[in-house]
PyMOL Python script that loads the backbone (N, CA, C, O; Angstrom):
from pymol import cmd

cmd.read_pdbstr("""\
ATOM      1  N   UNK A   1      80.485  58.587 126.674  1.00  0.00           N
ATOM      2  CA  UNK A   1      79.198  58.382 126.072  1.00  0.00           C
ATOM      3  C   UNK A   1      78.155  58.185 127.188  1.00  0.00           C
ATOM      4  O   UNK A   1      77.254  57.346 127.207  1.00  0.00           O
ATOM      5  N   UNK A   2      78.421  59.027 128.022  1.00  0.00           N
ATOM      6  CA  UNK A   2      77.138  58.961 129.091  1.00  0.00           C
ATOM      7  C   UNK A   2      76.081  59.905 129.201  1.00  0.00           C
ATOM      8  O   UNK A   2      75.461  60.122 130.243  1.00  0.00           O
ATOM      9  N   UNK A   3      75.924  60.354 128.318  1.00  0.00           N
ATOM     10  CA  UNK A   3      74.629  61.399 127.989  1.00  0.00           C
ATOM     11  C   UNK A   3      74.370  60.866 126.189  1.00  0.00           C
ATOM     12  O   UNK A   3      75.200  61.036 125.296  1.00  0.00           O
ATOM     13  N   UNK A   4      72.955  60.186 126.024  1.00  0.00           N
ATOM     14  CA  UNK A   4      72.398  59.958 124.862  1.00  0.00           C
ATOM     15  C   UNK A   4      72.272  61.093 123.941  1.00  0.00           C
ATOM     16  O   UNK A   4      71.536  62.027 124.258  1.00  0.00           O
ATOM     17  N   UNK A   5      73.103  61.110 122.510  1.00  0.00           N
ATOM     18  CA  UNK A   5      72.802  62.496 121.539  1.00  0.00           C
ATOM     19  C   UNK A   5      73.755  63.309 122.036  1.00  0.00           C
ATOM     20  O   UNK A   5      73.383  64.480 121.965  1.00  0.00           O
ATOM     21  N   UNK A   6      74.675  63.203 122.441  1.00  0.00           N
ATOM     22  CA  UNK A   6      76.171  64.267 123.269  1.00  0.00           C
ATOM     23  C   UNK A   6      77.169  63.121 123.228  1.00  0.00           C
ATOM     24  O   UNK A   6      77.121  62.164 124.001  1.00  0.00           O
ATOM     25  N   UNK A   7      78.236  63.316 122.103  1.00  0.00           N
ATOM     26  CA  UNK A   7      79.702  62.572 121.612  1.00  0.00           C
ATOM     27  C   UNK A   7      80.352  63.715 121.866  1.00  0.00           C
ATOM     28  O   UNK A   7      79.884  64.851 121.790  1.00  0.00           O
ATOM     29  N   UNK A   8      81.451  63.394 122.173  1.00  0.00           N
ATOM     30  CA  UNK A   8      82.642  64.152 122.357  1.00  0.00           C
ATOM     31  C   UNK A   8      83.846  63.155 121.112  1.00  0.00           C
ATOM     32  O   UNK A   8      83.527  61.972 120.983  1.00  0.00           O
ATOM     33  N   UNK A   9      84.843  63.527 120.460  1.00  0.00           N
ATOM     34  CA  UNK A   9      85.370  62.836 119.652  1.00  0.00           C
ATOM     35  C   UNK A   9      86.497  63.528 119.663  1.00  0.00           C
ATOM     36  O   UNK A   9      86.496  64.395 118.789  1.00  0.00           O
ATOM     37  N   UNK A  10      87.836  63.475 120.558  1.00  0.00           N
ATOM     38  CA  UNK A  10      89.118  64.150 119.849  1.00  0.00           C
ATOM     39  C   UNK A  10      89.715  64.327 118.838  1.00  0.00           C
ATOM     40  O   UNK A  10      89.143  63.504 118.125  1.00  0.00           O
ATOM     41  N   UNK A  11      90.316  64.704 118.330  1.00  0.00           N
ATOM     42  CA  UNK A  11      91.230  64.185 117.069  1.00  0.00           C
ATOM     43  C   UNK A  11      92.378  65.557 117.329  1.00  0.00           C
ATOM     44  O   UNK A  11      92.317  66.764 117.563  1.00  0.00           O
ATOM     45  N   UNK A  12      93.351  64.559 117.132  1.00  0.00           N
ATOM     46  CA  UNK A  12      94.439  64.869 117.322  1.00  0.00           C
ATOM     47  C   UNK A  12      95.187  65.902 115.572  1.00  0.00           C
ATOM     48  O   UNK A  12      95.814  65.237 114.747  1.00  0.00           O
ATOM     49  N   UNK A  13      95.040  66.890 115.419  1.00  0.00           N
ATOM     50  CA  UNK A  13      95.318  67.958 114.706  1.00  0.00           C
ATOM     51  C   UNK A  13      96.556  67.717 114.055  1.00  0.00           C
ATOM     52  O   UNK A  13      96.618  67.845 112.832  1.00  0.00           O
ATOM     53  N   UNK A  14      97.579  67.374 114.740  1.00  0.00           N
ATOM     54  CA  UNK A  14      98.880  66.837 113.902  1.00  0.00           C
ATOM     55  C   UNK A  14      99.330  65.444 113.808  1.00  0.00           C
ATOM     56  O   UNK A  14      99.025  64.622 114.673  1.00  0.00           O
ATOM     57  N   UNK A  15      99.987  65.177 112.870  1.00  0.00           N
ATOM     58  CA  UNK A  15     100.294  63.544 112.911  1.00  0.00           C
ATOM     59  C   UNK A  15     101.445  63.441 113.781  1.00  0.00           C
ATOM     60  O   UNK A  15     101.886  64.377 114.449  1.00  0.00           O
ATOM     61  N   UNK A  16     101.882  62.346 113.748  1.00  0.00           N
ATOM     62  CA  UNK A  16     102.898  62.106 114.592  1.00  0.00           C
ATOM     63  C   UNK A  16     104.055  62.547 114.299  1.00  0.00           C
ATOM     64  O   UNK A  16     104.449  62.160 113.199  1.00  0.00           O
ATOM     65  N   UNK A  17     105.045  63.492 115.100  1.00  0.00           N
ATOM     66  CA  UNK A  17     106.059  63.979 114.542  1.00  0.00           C
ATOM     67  C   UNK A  17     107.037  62.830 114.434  1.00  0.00           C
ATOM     68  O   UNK A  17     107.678  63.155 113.434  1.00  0.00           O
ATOM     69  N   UNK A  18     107.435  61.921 114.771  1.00  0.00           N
ATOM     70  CA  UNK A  18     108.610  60.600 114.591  1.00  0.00           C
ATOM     71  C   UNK A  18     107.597  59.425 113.561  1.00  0.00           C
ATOM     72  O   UNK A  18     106.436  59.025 113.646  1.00  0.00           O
ATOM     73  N   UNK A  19     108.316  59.260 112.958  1.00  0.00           N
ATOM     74  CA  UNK A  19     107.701  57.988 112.292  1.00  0.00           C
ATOM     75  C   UNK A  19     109.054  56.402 112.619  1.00  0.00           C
ATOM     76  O   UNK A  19     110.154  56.087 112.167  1.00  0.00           O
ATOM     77  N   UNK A  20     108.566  56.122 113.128  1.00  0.00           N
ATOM     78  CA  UNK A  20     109.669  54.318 113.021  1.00  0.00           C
ATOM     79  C   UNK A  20     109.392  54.157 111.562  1.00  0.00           C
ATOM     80  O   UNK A  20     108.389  54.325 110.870  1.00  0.00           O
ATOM     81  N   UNK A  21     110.713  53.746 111.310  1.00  0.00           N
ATOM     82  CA  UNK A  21     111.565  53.568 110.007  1.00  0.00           C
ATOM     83  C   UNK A  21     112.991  52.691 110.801  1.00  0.00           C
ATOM     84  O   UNK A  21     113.685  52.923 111.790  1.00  0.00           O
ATOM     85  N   UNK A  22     112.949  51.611 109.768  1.00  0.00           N
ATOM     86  CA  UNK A  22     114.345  50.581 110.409  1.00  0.00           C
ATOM     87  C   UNK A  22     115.179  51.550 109.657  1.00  0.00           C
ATOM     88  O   UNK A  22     114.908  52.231 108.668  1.00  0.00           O
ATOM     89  N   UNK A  23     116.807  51.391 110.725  1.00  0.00           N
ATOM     90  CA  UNK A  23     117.431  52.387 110.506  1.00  0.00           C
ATOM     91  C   UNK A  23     118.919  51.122 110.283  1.00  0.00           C
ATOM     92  O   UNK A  23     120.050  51.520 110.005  1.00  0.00           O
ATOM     93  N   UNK A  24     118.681  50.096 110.416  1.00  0.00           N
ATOM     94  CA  UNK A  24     120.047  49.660 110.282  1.00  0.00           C
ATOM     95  C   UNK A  24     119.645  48.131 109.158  1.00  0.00           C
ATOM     96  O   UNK A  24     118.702  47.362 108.973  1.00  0.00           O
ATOM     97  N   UNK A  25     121.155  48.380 108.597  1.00  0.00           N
ATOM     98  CA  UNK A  25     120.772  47.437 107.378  1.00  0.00           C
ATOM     99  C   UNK A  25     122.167  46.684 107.470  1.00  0.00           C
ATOM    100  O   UNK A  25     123.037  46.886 106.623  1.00  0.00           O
ATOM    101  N   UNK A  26     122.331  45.873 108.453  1.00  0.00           N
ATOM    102  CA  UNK A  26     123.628  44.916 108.204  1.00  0.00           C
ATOM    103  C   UNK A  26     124.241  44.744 106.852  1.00  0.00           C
ATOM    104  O   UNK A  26     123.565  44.199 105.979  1.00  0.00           O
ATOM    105  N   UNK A  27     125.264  45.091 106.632  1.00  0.00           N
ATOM    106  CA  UNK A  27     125.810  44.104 105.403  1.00  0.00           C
ATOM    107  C   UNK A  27     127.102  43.199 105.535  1.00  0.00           C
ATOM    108  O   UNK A  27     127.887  43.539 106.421  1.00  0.00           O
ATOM    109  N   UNK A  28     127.419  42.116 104.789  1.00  0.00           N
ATOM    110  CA  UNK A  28     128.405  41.249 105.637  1.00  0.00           C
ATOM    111  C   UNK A  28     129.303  41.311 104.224  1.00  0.00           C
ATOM    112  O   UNK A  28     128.739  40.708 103.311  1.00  0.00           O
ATOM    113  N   UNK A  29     130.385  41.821 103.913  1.00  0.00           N
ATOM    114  CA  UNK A  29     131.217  41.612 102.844  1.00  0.00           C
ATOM    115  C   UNK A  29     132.797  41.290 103.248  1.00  0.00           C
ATOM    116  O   UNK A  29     133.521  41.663 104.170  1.00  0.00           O
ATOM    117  N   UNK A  30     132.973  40.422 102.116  1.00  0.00           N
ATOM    118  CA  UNK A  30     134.454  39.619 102.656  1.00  0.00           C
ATOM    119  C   UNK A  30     134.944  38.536 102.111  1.00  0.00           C
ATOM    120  O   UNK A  30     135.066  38.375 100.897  1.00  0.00           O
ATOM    121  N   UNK A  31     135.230  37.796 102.905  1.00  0.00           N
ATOM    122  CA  UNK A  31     135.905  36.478 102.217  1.00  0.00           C
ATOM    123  C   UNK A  31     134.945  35.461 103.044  1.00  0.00           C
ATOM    124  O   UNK A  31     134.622  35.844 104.169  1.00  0.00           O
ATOM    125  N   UNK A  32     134.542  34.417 102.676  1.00  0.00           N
ATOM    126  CA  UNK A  32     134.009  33.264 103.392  1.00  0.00           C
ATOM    127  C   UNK A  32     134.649  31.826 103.145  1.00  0.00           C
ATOM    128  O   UNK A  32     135.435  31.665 102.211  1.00  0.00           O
ATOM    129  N   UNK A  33     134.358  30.959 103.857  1.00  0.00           N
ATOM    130  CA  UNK A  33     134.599  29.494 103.977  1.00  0.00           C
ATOM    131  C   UNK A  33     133.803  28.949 102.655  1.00  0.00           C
ATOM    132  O   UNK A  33     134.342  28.056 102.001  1.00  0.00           O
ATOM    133  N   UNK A  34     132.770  29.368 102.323  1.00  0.00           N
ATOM    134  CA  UNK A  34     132.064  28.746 100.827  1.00  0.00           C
ATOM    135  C   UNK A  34     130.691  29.631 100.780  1.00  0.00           C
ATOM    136  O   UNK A  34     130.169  30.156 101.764  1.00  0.00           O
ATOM    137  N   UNK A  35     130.293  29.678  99.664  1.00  0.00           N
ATOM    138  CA  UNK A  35     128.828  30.120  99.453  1.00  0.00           C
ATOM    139  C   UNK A  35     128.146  29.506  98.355  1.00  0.00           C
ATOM    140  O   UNK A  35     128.323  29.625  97.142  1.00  0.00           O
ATOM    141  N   UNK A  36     127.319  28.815  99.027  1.00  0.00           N
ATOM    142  CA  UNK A  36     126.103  28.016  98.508  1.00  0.00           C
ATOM    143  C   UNK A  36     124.952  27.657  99.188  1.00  0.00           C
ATOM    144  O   UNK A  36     124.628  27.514 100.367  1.00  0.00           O
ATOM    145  N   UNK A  37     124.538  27.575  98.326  1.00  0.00           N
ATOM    146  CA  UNK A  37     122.906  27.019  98.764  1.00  0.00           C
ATOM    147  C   UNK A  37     122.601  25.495  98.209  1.00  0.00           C
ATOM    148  O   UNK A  37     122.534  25.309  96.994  1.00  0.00           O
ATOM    149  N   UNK A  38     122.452  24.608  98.974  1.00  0.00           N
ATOM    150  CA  UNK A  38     122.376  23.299  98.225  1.00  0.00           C
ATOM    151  C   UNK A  38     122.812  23.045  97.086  1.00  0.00           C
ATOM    152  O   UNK A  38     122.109  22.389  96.318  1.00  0.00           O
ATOM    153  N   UNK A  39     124.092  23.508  96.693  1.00  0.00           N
ATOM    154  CA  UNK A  39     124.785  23.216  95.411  1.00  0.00           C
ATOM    155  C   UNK A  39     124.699  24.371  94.508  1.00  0.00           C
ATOM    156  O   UNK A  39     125.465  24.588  93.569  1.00  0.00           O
ATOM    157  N   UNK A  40     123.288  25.393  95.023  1.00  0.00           N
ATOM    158  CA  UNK A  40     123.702  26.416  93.943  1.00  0.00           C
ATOM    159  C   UNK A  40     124.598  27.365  94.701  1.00  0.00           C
ATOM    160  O   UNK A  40     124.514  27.527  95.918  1.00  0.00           O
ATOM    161  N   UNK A  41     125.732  28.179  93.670  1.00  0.00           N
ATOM    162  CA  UNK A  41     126.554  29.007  93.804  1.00  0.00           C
ATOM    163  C   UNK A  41     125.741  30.430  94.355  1.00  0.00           C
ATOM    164  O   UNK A  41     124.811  30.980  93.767  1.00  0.00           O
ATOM    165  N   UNK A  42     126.246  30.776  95.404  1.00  0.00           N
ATOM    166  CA  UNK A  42     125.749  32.057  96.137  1.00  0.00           C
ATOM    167  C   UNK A  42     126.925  33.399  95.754  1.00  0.00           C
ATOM    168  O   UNK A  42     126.680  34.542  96.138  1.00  0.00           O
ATOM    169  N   UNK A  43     128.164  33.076  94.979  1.00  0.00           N
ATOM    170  CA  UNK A  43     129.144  33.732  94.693  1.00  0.00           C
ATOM    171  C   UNK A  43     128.819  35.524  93.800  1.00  0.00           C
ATOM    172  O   UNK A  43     128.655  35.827  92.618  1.00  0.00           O
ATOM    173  N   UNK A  44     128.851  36.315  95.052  1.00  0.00           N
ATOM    174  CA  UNK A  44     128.711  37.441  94.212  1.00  0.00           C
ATOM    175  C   UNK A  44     127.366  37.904  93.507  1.00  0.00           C
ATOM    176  O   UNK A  44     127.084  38.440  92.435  1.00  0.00           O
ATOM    177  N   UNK A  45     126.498  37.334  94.887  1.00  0.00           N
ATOM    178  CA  UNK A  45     125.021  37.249  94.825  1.00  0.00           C
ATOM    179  C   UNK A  45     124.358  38.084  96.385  1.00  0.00           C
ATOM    180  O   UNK A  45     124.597  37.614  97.498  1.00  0.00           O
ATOM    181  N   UNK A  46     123.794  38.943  96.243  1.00  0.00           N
ATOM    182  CA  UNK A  46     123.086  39.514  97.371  1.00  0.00           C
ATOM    183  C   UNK A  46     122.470  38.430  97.921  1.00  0.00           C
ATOM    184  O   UNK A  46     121.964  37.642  97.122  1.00  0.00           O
ATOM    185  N   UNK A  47     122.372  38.157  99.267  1.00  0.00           N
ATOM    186  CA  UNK A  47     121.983  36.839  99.625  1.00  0.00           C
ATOM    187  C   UNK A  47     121.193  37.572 101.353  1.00  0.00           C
ATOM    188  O   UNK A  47     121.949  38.010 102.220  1.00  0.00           O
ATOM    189  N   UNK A  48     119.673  37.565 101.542  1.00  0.00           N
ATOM    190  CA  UNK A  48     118.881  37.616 102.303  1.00  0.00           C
ATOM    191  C   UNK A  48     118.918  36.675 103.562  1.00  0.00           C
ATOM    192  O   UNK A  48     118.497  35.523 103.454  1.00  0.00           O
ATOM    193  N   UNK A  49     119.375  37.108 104.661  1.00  0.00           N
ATOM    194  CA  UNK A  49     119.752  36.295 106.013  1.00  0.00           C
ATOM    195  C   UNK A  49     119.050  37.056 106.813  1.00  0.00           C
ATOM    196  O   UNK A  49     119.022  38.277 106.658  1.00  0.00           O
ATOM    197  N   UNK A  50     118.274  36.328 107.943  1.00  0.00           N
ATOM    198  CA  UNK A  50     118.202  36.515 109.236  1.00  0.00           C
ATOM    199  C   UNK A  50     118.658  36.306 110.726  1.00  0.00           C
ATOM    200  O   UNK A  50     118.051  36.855 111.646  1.00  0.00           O
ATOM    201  N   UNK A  51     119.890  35.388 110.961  1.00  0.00           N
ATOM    202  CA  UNK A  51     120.367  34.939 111.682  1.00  0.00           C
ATOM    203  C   UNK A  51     121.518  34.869 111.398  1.00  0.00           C
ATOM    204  O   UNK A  51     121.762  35.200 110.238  1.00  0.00           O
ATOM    205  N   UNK A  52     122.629  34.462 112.200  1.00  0.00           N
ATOM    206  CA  UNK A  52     124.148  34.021 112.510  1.00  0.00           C
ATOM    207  C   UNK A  52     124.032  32.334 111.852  1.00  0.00           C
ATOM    208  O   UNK A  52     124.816  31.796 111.071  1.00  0.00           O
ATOM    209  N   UNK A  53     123.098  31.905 112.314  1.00  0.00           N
ATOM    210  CA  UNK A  53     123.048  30.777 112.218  1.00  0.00           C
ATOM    211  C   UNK A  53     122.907  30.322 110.550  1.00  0.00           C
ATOM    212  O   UNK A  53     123.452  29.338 110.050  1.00  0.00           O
ATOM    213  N   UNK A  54     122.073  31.262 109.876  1.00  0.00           N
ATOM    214  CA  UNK A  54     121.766  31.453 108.140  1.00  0.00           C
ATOM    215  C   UNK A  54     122.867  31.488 107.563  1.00  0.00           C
ATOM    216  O   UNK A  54     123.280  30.981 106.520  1.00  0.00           O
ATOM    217  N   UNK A  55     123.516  32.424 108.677  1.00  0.00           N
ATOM    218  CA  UNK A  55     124.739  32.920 107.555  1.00  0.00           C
ATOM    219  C   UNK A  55     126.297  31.794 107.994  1.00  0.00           C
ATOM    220  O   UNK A  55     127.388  32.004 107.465  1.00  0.00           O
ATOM    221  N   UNK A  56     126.083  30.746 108.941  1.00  0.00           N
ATOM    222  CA  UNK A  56     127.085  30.004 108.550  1.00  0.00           C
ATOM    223  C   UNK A  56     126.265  28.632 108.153  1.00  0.00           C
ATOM    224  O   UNK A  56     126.793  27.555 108.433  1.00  0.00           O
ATOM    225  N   UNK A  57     125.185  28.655 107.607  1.00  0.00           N
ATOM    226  CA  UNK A  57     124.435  27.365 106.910  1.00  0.00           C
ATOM    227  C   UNK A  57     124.760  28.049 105.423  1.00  0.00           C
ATOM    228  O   UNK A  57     124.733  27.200 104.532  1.00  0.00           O
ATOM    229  N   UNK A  58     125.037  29.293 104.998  1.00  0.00           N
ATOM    230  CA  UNK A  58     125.323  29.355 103.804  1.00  0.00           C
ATOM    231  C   UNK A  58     126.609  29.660 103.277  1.00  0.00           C
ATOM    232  O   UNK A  58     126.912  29.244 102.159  1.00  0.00           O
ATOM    233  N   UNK A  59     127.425  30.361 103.976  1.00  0.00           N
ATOM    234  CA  UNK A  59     128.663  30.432 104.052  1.00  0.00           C
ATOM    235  C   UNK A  59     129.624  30.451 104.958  1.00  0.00           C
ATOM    236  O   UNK A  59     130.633  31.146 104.839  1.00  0.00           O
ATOM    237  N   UNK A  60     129.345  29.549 106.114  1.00  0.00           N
ATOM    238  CA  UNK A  60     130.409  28.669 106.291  1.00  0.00           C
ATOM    239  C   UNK A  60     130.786  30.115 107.361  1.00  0.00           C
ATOM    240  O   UNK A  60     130.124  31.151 107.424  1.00  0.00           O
ATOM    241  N   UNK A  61     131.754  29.857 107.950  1.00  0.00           N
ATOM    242  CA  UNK A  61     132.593  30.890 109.147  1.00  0.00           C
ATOM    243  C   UNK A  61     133.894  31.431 108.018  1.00  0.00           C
ATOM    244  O   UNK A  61     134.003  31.168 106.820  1.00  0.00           O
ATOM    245  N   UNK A  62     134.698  32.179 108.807  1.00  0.00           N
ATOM    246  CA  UNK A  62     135.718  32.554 108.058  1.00  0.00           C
ATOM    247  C   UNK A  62     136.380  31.600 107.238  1.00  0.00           C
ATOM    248  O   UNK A  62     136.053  30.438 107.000  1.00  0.00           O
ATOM    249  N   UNK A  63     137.785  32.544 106.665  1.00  0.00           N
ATOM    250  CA  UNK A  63     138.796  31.339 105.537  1.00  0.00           C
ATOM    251  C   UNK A  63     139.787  30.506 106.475  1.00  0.00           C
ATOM    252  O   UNK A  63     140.056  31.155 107.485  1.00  0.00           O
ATOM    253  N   UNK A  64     140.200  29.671 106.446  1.00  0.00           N
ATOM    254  CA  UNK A  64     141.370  29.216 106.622  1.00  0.00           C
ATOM    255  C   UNK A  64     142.690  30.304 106.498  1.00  0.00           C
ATOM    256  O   UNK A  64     143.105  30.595 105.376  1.00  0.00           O
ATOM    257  N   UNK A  65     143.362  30.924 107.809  1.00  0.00           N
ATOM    258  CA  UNK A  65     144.168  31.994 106.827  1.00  0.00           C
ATOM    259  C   UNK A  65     145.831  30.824 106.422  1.00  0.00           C
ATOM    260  O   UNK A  65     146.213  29.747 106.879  1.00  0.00           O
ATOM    261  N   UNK A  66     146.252  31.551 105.624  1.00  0.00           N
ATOM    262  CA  UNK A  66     147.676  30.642 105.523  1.00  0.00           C
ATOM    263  C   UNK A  66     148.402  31.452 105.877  1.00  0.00           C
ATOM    264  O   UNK A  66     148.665  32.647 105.737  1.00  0.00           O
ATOM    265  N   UNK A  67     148.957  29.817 106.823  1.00  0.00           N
ATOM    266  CA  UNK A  67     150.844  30.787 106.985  1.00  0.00           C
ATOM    267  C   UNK A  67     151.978  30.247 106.848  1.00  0.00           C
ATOM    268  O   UNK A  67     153.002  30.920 106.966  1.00  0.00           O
TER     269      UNK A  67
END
""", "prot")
cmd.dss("prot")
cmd.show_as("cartoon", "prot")
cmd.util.cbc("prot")
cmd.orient("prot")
């Protein structure tokens, strides 16, 4: 913009060929140590986690195995 009344303005003709899109969707299925949430039953309930740490504040680490 260094000449007053003279813009120059690119524009870019195509959009972006890649779009970001999350591509990974953890899922954790199995057996657990317990599932609850402060007393309510989490059993056989899609249950929204962000951490390692979420997911043994709600169900606990593995089972006990027997032998």
């Amino acid at each position: 913009m260094k000449t007053p009344g003279v813009y120059i303005v690119e524009k870019n003709a195509f959009p972006n060929s890649v779009v970001e899109v999350a591509t990974a969707v953890p899922a954790f299925i199995g057996y657990t140590e317990k599932a609850d949430d402060n007393g309510k039953s989490l059993a056989n309930k899609p249950w929204r986690i962000t951490s390692l740490a979420e997911f043994h504040t709600y169900f606990g680490f593995g089972p006990t195995p027997d032998i």
